[in-house]
ROTIGU-497845 format. One line per field, with one value per atom (N, C-alpha, C): atom name; residue in three letters; x, y, z; residue number from 1. Coordinates in steps of 0.02 Angstrom, whole numbers, plus 50000, padded with zeros to 5 digits. Example, Ala and Ser with C-alpha at 12.3 -4.5 7.8 and 13.67 -1.06 7.14 Angstrom:
% residues 2
kese	c(N/CA/C/N/CA/C)
torti	c(ALA/ALA/ALA/SER/SER/SER)
x	c(50660/50615/50660/50642/50684/50645)
y	c(49716/49775/49835/49888/49947/50002)
z	c(50390/50390/50390/50354/50357/50394)
fiba	c(1/1/1/2/2/2)
% end
This chain:
% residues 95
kese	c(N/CA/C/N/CA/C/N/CA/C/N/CA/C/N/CA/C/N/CA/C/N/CA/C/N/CA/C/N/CA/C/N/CA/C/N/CA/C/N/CA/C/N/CA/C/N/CA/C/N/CA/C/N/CA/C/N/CA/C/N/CA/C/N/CA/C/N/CA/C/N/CA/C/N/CA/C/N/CA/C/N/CA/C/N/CA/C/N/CA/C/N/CA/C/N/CA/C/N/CA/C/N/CA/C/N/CA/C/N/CA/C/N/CA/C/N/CA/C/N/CA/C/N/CA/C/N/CA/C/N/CA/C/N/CA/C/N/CA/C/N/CA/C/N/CA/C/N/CA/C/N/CA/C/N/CA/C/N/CA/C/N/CA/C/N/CA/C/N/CA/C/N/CA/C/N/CA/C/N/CA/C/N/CA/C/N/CA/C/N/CA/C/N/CA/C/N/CA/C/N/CA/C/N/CA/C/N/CA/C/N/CA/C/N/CA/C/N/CA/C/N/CA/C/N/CA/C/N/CA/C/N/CA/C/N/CA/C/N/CA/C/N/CA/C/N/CA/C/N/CA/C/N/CA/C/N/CA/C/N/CA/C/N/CA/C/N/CA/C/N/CA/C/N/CA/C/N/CA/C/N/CA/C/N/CA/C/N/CA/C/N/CA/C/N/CA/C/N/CA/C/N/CA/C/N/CA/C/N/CA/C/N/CA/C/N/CA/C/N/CA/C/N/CA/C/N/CA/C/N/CA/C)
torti	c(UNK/UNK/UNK/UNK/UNK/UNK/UNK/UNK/UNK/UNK/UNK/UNK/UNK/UNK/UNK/UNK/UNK/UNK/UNK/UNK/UNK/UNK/UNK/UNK/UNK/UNK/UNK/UNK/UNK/UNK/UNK/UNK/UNK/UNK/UNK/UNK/UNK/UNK/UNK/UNK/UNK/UNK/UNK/UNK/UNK/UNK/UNK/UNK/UNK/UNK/UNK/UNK/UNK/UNK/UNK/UNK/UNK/UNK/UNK/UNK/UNK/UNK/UNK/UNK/UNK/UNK/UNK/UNK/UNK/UNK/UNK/UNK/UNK/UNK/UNK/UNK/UNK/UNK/UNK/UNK/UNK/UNK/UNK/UNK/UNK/UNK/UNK/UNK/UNK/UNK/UNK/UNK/UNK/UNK/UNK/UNK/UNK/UNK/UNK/UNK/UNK/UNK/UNK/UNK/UNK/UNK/UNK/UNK/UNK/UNK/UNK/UNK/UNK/UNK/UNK/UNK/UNK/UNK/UNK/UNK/UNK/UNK/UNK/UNK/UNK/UNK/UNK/UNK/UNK/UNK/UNK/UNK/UNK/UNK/UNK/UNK/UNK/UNK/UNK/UNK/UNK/UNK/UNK/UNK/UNK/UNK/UNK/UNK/UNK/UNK/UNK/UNK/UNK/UNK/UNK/UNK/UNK/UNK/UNK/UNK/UNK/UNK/UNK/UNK/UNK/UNK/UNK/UNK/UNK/UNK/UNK/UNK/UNK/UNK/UNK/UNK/UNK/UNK/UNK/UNK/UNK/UNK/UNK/UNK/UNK/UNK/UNK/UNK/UNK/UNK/UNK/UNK/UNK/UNK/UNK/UNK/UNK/UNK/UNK/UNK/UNK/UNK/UNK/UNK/UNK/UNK/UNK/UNK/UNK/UNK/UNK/UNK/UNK/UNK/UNK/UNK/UNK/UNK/UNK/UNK/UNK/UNK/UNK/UNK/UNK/UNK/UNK/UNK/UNK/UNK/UNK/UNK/UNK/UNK/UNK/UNK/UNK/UNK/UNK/UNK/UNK/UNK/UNK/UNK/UNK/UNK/UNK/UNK/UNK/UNK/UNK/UNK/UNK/UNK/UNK/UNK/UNK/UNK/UNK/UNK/UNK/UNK/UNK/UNK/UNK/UNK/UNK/UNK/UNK/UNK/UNK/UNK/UNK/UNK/UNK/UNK/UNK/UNK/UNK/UNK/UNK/UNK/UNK/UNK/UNK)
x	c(49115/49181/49233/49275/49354/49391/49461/49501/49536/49564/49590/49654/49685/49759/49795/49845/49876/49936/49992/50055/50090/50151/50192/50268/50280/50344/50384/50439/50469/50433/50405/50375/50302/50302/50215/50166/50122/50070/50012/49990/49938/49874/49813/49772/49733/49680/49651/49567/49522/49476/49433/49463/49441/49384/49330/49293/49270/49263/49233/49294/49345/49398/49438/49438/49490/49442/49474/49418/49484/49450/49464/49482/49527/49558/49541/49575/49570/49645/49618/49661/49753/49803/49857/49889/49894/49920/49958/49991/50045/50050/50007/50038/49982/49967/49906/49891/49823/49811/49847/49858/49868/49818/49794/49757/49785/49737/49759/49705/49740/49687/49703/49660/49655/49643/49700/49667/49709/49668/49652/49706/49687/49725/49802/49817/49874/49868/49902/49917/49938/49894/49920/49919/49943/49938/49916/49871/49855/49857/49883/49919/49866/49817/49764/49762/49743/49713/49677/49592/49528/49550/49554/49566/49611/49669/49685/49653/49596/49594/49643/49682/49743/49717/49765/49764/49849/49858/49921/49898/49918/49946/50013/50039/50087/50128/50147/50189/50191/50224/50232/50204/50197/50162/50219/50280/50321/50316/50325/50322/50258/50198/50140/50160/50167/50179/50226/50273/50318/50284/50237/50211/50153/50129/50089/50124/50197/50212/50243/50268/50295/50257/50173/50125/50101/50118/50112/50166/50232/50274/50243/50235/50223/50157/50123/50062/50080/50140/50163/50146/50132/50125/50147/50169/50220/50220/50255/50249/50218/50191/50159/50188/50211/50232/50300/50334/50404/50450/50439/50500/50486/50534/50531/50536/50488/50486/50561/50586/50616/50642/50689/50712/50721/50707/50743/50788/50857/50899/50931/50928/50995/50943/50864/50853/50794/50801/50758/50705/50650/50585/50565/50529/50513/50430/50435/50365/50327)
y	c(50658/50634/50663/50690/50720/50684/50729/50691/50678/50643/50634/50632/50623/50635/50619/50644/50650/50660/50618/50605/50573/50635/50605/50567/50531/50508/50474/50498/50485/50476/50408/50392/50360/50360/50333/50381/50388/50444/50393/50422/50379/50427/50411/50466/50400/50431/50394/50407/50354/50392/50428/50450/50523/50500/50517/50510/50582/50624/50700/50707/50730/50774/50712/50658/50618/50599/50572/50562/50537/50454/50411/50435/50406/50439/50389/50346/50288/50235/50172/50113/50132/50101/50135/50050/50088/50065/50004/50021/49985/49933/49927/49895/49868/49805/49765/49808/49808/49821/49905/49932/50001/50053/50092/50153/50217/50272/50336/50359/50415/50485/50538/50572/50632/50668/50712/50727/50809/50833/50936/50925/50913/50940/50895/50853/50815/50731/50707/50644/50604/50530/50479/50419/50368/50299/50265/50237/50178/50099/50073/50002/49969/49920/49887/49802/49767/49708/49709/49703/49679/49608/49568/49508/49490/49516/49534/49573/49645/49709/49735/49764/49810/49861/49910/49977/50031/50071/50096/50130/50211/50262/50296/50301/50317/50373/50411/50455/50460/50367/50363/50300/50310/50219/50163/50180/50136/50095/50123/50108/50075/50114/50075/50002/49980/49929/49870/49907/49848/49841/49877/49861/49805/49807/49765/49683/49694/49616/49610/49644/49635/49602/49615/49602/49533/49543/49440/49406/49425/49386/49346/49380/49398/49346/49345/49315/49225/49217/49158/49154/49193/49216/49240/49234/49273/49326/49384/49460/49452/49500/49531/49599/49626/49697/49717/49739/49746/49693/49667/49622/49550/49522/49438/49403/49345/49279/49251/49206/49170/49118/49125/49049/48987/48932/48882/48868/48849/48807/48832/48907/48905/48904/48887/48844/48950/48924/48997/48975/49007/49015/49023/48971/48979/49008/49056/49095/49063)
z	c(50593/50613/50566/50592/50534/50571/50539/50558/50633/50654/50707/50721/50680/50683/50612/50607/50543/50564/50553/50574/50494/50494/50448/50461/50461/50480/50408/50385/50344/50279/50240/50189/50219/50294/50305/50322/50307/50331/50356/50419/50453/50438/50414/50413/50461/50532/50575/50543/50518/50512/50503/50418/50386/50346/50350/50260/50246/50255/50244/50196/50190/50148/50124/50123/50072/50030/49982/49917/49863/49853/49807/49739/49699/49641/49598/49615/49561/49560/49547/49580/49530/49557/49542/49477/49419/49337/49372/49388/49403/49459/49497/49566/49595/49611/49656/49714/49741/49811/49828/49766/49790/49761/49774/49742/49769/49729/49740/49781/49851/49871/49874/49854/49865/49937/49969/50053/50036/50074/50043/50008/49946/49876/49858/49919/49900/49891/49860/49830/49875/49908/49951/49934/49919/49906/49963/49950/50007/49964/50028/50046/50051/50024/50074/50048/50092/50090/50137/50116/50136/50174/50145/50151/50214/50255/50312/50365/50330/50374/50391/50322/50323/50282/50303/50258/50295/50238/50263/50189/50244/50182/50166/50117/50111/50047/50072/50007/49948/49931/49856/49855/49769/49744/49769/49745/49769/49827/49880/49960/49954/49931/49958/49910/49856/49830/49860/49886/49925/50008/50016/50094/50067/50029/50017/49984/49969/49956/50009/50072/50123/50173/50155/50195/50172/50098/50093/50104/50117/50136/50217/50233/50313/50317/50274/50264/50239/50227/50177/50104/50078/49993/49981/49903/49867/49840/49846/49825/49765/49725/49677/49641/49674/49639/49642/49676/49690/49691/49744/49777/49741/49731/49691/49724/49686/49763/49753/49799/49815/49781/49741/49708/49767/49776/49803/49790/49820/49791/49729/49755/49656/49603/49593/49543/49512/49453/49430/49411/49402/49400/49329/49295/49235/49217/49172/49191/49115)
fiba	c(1/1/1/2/2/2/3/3/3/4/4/4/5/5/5/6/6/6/7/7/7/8/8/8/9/9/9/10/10/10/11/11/11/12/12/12/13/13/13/14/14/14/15/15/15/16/16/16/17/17/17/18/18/18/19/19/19/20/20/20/21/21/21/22/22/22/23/23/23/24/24/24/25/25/25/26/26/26/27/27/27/28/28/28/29/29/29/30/30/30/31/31/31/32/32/32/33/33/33/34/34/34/35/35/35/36/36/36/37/37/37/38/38/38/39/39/39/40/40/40/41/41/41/42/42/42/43/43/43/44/44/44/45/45/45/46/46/46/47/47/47/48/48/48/49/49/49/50/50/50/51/51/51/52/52/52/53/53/53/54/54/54/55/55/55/56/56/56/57/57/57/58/58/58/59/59/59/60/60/60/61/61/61/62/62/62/63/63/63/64/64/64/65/65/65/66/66/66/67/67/67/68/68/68/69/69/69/70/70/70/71/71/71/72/72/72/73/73/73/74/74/74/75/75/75/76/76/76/77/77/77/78/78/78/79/79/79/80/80/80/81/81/81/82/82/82/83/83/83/84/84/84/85/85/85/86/86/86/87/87/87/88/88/88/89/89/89/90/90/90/91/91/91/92/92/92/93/93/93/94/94/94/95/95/95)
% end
């Protein structure tokens, strides 16, 4: 099985399917639920939560990081990497 389609649109790249030529890098310093691949010779971040059956690849670490707290918003949990949860009420968050 290769690939099946490979579509770039702006900052998302869909790879359908691949295991022959992408190849795992290693999980990304900075950011939950993102890692690095390798696909012929270029650099992709993937987006994933197991825990849904999600995955999304994408351009940069960035993007994949905010798709993945966008995906816990969406989920009713609170971001992790980028984006900040929600004060209630004016009131700030003591860490």
């Amino acid at each position: 099985m290769g690939i099946k389609k490979l579509e770039k649109r702006e900052d998302v790249v869909l790879i359908v399917r691949t295991k022959k030529e992408k190849k795992y890098v290693r999980k990304s310093n900075e950011y939950a639920h993102v890692s690095l691949f390798d696909y012929k010779g270029e650099v992709y971040y993937k987006a994933q939560m197991s825990k849904y059956n999600w995955a999304v690849f994408f351009l940069t670490e960035k993007e994949a990081a905010k798709a993945v707290d966008m995906k816990l918003i969406e989920k009713g949990q609170e971001p992790v990497n980028i984006l900040k949860p929600k004060n209630n009420y004016g009131k700030t968050q003591t860490m």
